[in-house]
N, C-alpha and C positions, 0 to 999 in steps of 0.2 A: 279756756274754761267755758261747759255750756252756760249760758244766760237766758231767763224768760224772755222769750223772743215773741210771746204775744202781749207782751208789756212794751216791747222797746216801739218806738216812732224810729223813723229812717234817718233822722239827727242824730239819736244815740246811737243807730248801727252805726254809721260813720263815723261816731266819733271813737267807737272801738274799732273801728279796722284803721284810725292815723294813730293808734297807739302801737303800730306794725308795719304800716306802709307808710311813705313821705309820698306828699306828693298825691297826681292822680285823681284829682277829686271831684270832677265829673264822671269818670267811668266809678268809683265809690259812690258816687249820690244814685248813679244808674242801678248799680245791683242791690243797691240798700232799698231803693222804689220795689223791684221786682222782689224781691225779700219778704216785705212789707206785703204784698199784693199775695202773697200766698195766703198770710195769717189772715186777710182781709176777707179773700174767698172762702176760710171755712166759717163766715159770719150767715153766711148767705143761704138762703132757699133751697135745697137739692139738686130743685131742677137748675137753677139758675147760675150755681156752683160747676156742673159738668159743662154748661156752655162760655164757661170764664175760661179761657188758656194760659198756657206762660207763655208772658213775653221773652222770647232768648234773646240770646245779647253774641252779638259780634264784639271781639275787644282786637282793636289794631293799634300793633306798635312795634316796634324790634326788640328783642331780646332783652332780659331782664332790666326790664323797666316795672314791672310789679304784676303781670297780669296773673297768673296760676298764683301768685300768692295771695292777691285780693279773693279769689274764688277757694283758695285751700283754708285762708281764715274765716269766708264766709261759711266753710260747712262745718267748721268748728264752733263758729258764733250759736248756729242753729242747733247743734247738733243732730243734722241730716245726712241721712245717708250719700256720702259725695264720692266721685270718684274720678281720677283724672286719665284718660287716655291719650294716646297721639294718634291723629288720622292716619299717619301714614303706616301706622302696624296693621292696618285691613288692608283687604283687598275683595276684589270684587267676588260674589259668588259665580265660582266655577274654575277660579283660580285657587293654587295653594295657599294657604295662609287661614288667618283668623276672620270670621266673617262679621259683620258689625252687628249681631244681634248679642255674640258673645258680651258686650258691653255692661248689656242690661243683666246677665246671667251673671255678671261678678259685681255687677253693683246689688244685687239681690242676696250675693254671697257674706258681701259686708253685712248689709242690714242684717241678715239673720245671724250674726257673730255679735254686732253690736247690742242686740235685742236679748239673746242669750246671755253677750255679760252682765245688760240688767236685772233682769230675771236673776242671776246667780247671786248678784248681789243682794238682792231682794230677801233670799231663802240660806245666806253664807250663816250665819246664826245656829240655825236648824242640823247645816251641812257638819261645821264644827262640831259640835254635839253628837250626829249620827259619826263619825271621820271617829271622834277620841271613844265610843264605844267599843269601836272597832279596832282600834288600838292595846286598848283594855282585854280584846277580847283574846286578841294575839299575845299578848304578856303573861296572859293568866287561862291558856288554853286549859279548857273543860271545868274551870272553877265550878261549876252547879253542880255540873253533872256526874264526875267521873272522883271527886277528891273525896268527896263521904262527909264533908266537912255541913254543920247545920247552915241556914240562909243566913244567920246572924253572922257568924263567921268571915261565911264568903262574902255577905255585902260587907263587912270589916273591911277586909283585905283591899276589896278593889274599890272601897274609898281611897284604903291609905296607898293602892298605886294610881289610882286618879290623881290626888295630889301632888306625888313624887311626878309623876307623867306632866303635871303643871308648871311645874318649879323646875324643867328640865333635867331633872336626874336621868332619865332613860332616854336624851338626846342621839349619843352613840352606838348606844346599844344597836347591835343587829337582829333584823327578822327575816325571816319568808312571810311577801306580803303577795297575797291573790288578788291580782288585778283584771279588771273585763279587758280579752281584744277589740280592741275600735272594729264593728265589723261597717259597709256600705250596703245601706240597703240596694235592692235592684234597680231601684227607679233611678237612682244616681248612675248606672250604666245606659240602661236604655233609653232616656232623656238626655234631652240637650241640644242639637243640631249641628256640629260638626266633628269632626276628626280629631281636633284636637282634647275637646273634653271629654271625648269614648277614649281616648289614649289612658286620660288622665284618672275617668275612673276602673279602665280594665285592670288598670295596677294593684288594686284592691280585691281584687274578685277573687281571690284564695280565702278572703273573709268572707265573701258573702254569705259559705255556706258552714261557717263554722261560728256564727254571730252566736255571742252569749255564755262564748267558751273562757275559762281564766286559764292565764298563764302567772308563774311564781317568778318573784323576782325578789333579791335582795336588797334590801335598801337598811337605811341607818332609821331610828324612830323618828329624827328631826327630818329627813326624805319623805318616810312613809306618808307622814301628816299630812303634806304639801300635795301628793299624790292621790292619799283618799279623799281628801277634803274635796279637791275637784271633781272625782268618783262619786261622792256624795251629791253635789251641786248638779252635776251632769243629770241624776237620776233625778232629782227632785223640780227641775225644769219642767217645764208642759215643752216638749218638741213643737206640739201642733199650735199652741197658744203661741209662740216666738214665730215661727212662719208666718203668721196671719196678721201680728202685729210689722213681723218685717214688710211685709207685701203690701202694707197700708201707707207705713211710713216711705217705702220704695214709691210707692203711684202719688200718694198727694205731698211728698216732702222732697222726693231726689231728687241729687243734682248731678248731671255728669258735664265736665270739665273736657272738654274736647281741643286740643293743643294740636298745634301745627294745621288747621285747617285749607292755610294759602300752598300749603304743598299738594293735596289733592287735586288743584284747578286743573285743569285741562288745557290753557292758553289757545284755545279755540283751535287745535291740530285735531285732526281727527283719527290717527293710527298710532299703532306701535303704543308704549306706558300710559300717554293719557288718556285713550279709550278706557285702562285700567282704573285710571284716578275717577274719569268719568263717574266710571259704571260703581267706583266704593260712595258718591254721593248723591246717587242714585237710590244705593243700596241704606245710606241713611236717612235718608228722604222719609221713609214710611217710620222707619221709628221714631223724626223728630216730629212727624205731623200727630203720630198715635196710632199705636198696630202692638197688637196682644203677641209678648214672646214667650215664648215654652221656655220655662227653667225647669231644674228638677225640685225645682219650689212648689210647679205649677203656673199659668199662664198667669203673667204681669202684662196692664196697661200700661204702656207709653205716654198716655196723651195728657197729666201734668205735671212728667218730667220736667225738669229746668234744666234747658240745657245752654252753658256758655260757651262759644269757640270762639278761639284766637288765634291771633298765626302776623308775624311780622311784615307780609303781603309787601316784601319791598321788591319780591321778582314778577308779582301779579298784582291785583286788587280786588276786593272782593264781588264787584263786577263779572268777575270773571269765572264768581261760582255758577251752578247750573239756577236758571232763573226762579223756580221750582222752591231749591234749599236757601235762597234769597227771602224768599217770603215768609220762609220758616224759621227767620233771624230779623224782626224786625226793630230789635235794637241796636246801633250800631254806635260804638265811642273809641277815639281814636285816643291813646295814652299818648303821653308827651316824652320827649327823649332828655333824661336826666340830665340836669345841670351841676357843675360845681358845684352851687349853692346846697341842693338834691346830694348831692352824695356827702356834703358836711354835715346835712341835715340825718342821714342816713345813719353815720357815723356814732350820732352822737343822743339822736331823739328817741328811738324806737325803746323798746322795755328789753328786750334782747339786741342792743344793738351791738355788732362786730368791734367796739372798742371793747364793752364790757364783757364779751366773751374770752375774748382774749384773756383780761386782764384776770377772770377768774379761773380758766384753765393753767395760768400761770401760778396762781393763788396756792392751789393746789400741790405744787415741789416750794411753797413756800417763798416765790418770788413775788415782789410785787412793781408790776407795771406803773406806773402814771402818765397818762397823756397830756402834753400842754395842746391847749389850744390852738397854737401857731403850729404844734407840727399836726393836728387833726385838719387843720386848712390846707396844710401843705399836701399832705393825704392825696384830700379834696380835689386839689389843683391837677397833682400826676393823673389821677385818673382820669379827667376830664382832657387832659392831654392826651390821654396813650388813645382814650376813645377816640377821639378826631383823630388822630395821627394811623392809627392801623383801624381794626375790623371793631364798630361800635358796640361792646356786648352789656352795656346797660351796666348794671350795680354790681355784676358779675366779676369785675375788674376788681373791686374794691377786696374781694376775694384772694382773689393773686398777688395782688401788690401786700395785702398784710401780712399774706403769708411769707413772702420774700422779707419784707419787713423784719420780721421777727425769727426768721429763717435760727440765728446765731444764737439769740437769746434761747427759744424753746430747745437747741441741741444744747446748749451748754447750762441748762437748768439745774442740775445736779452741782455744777461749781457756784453757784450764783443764790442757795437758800438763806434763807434771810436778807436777801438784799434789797432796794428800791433801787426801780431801773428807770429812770427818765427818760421817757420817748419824746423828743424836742424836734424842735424843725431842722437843727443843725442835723441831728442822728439821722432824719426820713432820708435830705439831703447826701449824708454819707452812705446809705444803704440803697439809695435807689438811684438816684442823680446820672449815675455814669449809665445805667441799663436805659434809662428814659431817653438819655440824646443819641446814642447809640439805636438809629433805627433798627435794623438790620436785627438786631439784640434781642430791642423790644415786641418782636414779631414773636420770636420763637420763646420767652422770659415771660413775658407781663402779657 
């Protein structure tokens, strides 16, 4: 849920991101600072505001130990436009692939989605009102004009199916309802800078020149509703007003989430892929320092983006990035590798935590779960076992094992309604026990 985020101090950030994360609370105090230090700089002077940067943040650790989701809650906390990619889907320019400016071009895509739903919400009032005219208008074709009938009459009439159309009498009914083709404008073709987005908007270019045109479509009155109302909302939007606040909120508010960053490094070889890997941190260099990219928004600033990258750097270290994108990360916090303790905590503290989900997806055929305590330790215990024992993937494990867990119960839900099912340490015991000593098992199982 967003929150006034220039009301909160970095205490309450933090204290709403351990209401989702266990654990981690150094790299949490670090993004809740740089958090804070946005709201801080739009305190400031003009001039003294452009020469304030963001601090970005390196976050190291192995595999789901929390970091993409401290950053996927943090851009919910703010509600900023945030966006998560992985380094290794670029590549360098002049190779195939996606080039890293694309970044900024879908994080601009969001904002202006995000900015539009407000806007619609803003004007959904109005949209209803224009949406049921127009449903009235279809029900009761040519009422003024063509029936002969006086105004006292026909506004009669089309109170009393305003009403009926309220109270859902005319739900099923069917119409022919005229809808706009979505057309693309041109700029959305010939903008953009690579291969891949001229793909994506040539697919469209049968509209471009046929914008404005309606096609008929059948729907039921309860469809139509749903369809105009948007049609209405769409049109009553400022396009150009939603752009300019997206591209405000994109330059002083975004955040991109840059994952798997220790796969890029280059290990100091100088041929063959990682000249590749090189040359894509290279290629993000300029945008994390600040360099103006062409959308078909229009050219976006870079330079106070927020940008976090992560990467479990257990085959490199980040040493080993180019010195350059070193300096364009000068916060660096290393997450710690979960504990039994961490994964009971996991279990059992968070507002969505994996016991409670469970126990309400089961809720739902009418079964009901209860967890005791001894078998949420016991939980606890395997997984911090199977982690040492094979390949560490951090909370991810907790994942598997429940689902093995309750593998029986969830298939045989339909025999089992109305029932209480006690999850004890004896039952974890019986359902997991033999896969867990069973190396060999647990490799390819858990």
């Amino acid at each position: 849920m967003k929150k006034d985020l220039d009301a909160m101090t970095p205490k309450e950030i933090v204290r709403e991101l351990d209401a989702y994360i266990v654990g981690q609370h150094r790299a949490k105090k670090m993004v809740a600072i740089a958090l804070r230090n946005r709201v801080r700089r739009k305190s400031l002077s003009e001039e003294l505001r452009e020469e304030v940067a963001p601090k970005n943040i390196i976050m190291i650790g192995p595999t789901g130990v929390g970091k993409t989701e401290i950053a996927r809650r943090l851009s919910k906390l703010c509600g900023a436009p945030f966006m998560k990619v992985e380094a290794t889907k670029y590549t360098e320019v002049g190779y195939v692939g996606r080039d890293v400016e694309s970044m900024i071009r879908d994080l601009m895509g969001i904002a202006v989605g995000m900015v539009k739903s407000e806007l619609a919400e803003e004007v959904s009032q109005e949209a209803e009102k224009r949406a049921e005219e127009r449903l009235l208008d279809y029900l009761l074709p040519g009422m003024n004009q063509k029936d002969g009938g006086t105004p006292e009459e026909s506004g009669g009439t089309r109170e009393k199916f305003r009403r009926m159309l309220r109270e859902g009498t005319f739900d099923e009914r069917l119409i022919d309802v005229e809808v706009s083709k979505r057309s693309q404008p041109m700029v959305e073709v010939l903008s953009g800078g690579n291969m891949e987005d001229m793909e994506s908007a040539m697919q469209n270019i049968g509209n471009i020149f046929g914008g404005g045109k309606k096609k008929k479509k059948r729907l039921s009155i309860a469809q139509a509703r749903g369809v105009l109302l948007e049609e209405e909302k769409e049109k009553l939007v400022d396009d150009d007003q939603a752009v300019d606040i997206a591209k405000q909120r994109v330059e002083q508010m975004g955040i991109i989430f840059i994952d798997e960053i220790d796969k890029v490094t280059g290990k100091g070889t100088q041929s063959g892929i990682d000249v590749s890997r090189e040359g894509v941190q290279r290629d993000i260099l300029p945008i994390v320092e600040g360099a103006k990219v062409n959308t078909k928004y229009g050219m976006v600033d870079t330079s106070h983006i927020l940008f976090i990258a992560a990467g479990a750097f257990h085959m490199s270290k980040p040493s080993d990035l180019i010195p350059e994108l070193q300096g364009r990360f000068p916060l660096r916090v290393e997450l710690e590798a979960l504990t039994e303790d961490d994964f009971y905590r996991i279990l059992t503290e968070p507002q969505h935590s994996l016991t409670r989900q469970y126990c309400e997806l089961m809720k739902t055929e009418d079964v009901h779960l209860e967890f005791t305590p001894e078998a949420v330790r016991r939980l606890s215990e395997i997984a911090a076992e199977v982690n040492s024992s094979t390949e560490n993937i951090g909370a991810r494990r907790l994942h598997t094992i429940m689902e093995l867990l309750l593998e029986e119960v969830s298939y045989e839900s339909s025999e089992l309604k109305g029932q209480k099912i006690p999850i004890t340490a004896e039952y974890v015991d019986q359902r997991l026990s033999g896969v867990v000593q069973d190396q060999d098992l647990a490799r390819y199982i858990l």
